[in-house]
C-alpha positions as CSV (number, residue, x, y, z in Angstrom):
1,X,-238.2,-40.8,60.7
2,X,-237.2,-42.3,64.1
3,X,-235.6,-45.7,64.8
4,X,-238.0,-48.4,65.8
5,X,-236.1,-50.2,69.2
6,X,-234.7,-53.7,68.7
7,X,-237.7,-56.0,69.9
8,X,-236.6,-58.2,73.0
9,X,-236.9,-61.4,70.7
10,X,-234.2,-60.2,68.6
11,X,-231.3,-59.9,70.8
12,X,-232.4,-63.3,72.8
13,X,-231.5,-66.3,71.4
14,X,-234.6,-68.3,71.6
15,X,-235.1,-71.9,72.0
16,X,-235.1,-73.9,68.2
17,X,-238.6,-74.4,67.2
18,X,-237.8,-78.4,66.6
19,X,-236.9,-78.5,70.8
20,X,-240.3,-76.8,71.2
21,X,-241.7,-79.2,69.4
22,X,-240.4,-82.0,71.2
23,X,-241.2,-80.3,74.8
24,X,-245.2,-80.1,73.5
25,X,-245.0,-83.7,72.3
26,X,-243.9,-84.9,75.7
27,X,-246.6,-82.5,77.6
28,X,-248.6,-84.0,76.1
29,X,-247.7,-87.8,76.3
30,X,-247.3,-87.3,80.0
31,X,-250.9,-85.6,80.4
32,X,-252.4,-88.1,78.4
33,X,-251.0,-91.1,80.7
34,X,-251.8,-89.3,83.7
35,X,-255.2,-88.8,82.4
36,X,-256.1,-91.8,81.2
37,X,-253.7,-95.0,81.1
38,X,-254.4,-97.9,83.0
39,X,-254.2,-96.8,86.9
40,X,-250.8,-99.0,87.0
41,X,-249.0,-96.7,84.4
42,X,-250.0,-93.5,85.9
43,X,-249.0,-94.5,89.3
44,X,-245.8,-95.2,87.9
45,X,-245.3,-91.8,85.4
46,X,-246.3,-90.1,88.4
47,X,-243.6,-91.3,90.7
48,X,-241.1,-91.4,87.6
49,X,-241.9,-87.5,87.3
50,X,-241.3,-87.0,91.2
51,X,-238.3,-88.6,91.1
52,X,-237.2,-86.5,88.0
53,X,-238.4,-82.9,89.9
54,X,-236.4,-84.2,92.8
55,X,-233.0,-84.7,90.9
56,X,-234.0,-81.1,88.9
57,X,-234.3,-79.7,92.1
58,X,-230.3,-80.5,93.1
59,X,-229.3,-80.1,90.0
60,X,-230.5,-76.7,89.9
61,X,-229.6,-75.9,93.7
62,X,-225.6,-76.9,92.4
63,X,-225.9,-74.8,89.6
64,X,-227.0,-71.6,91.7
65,X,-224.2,-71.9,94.8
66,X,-222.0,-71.8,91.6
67,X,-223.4,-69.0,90.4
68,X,-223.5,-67.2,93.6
69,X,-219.9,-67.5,93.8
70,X,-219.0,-66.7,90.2
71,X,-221.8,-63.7,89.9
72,X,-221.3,-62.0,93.7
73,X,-224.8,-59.4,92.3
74,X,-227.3,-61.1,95.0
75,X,-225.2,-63.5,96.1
76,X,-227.5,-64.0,99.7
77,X,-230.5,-64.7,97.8
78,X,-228.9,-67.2,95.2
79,X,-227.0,-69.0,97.8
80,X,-230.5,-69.6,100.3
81,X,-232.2,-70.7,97.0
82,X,-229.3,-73.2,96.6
83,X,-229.7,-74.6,99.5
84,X,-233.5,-74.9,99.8
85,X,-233.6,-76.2,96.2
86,X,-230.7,-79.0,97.6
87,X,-232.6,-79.4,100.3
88,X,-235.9,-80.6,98.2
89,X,-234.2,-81.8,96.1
90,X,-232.6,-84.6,98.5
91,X,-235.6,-84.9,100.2
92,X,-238.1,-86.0,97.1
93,X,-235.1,-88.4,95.8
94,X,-234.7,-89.9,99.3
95,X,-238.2,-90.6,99.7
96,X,-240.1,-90.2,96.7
97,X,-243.4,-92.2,97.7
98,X,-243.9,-89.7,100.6
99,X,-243.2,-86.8,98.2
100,X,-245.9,-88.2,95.6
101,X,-248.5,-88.2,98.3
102,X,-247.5,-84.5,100.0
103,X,-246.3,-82.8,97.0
104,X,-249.5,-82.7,95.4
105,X,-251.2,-81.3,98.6
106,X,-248.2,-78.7,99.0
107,X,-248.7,-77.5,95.2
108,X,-252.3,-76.8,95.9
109,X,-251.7,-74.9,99.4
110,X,-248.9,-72.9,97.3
111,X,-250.9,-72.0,94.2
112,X,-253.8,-71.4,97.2
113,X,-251.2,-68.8,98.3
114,X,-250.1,-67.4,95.1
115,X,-253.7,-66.9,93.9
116,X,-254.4,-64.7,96.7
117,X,-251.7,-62.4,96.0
118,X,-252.4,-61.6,92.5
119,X,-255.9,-61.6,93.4
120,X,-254.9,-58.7,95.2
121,X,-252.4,-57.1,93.0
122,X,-255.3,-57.6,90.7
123,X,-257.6,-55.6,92.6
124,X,-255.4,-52.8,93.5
125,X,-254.7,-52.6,89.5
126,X,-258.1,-52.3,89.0
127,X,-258.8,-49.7,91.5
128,X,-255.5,-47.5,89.3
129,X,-257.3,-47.5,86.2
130,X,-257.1,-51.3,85.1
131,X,-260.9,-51.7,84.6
132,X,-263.6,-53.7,86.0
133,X,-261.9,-56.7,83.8
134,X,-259.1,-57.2,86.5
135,X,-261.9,-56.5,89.5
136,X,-263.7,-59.5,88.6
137,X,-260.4,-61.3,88.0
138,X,-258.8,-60.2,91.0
139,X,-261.8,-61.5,93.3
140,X,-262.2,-64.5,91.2
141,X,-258.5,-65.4,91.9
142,X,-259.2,-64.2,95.6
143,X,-261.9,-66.4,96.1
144,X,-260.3,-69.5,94.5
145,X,-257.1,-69.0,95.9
146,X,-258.9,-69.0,99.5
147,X,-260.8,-72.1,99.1
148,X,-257.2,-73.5,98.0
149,X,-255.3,-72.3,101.1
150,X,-258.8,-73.7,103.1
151,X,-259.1,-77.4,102.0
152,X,-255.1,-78.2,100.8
153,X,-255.0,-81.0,103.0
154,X,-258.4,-82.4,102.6
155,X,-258.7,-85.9,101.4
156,X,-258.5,-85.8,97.0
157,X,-257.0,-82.2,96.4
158,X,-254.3,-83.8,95.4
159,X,-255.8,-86.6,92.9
160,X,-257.4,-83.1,91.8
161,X,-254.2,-81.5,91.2
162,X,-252.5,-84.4,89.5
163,X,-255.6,-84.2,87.0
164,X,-255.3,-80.6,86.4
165,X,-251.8,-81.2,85.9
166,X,-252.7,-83.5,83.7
167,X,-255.0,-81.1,81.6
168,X,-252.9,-78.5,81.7
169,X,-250.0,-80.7,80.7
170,X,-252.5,-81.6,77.0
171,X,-253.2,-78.3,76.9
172,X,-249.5,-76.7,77.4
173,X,-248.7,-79.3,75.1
174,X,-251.0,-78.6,71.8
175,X,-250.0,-74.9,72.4
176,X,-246.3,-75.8,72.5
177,X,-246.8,-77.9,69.1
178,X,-248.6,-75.2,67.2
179,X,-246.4,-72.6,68.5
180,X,-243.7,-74.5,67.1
181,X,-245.0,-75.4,64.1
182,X,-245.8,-71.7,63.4
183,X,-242.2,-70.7,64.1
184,X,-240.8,-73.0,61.8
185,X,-243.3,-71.7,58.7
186,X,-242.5,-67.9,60.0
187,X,-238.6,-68.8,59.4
188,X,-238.9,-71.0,56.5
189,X,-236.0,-73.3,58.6
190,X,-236.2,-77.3,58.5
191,X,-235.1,-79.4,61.0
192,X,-231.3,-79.9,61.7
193,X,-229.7,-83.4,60.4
């Protein structure tokens, strides 16, 4: 009889289920008021949650120009994503109300970008042996990524993106809870005191 491998869940450390449950709960309170609270209150999440992915941004530009210098493995690469991640950061805290109306746009031009490339890796997969599955998904996310990367700065792509954002944010959100809710039933644990 041979010996199974270790799965990679049990030598990580994951995340409590009760901390997934709280990141779900506020997915999906923020998607809900950028959905559909009064047009005051979303104005206002939404420029609460640029200024909050600004300050994430330096914070997490700090923390890897530490880590380049404590871990030298890639040390180049860790210290230009410092800096560029500073460098956003600074920029979105500094002037958050030109962020809110670029960052949107930016988003959309980026996931225009990314959609085209797996697109492609799609497509090459499916050529290798993949199936006509990944075909169809690689030219779907070929053709969507396109007409991204075509109209990213046309006028309401990014009111369109804040609304995806705000679905996917529900959507993220219920699939947080229940995946956190079926953790804690799988481990039998209760929340701590």
């Amino acid at each position: 009889m041979s010996a199974t491998p270790a799965s990679p869940t049990a030598t990580e450390n994951p995340r409590p289920w009760w901390l997934t449950l709280i990141l779900g709960i506020l997915a999906v309170v923020i998607g809900a008021v950028l959905l559909w609270a009064p047009l005051t209150t979303q104005i206002n999440t939404y420029l609460t949650l640029i200024t909050v992915l600004g300050i994430y941004w330096l914070v997490l530009g700090v923390l890897d120009i530490v880590h380049a210098f404590a871990d030298h493995t890639n040390w180049g690469w860790k210290l230009f994503m410092g800096i560029v991640s500073i460098l956003a950061g600074g920029y979105v805290v500094a002037y958050p109300l030109a962020a809110a109306v670029y960052l949107p746009a930016v988003f959309a031009l980026i996931l225009g970008i990314w959609g085209i490339i797996y697109g492609i890796a799609a497509l090459v997969m499916a050529f290798r042996g993949a199936g006509w599955a990944a075909g169809i998904l690689g030219a779907l996310a070929i053709f969507f990524g396109a007409v991204l990367v075509a109209n990213w700065s046309a006028p309401g792509v990014g009111l369109t993106f804040v609304y995806v954002a705000a679905i996917g944010g529900l959507i993220g959100g219920v699939a947080l809870i229940v995946h956190a809710f079926q953790r804690r039933s799988s481990s039998g644990s209760a929340m701590p005191a």
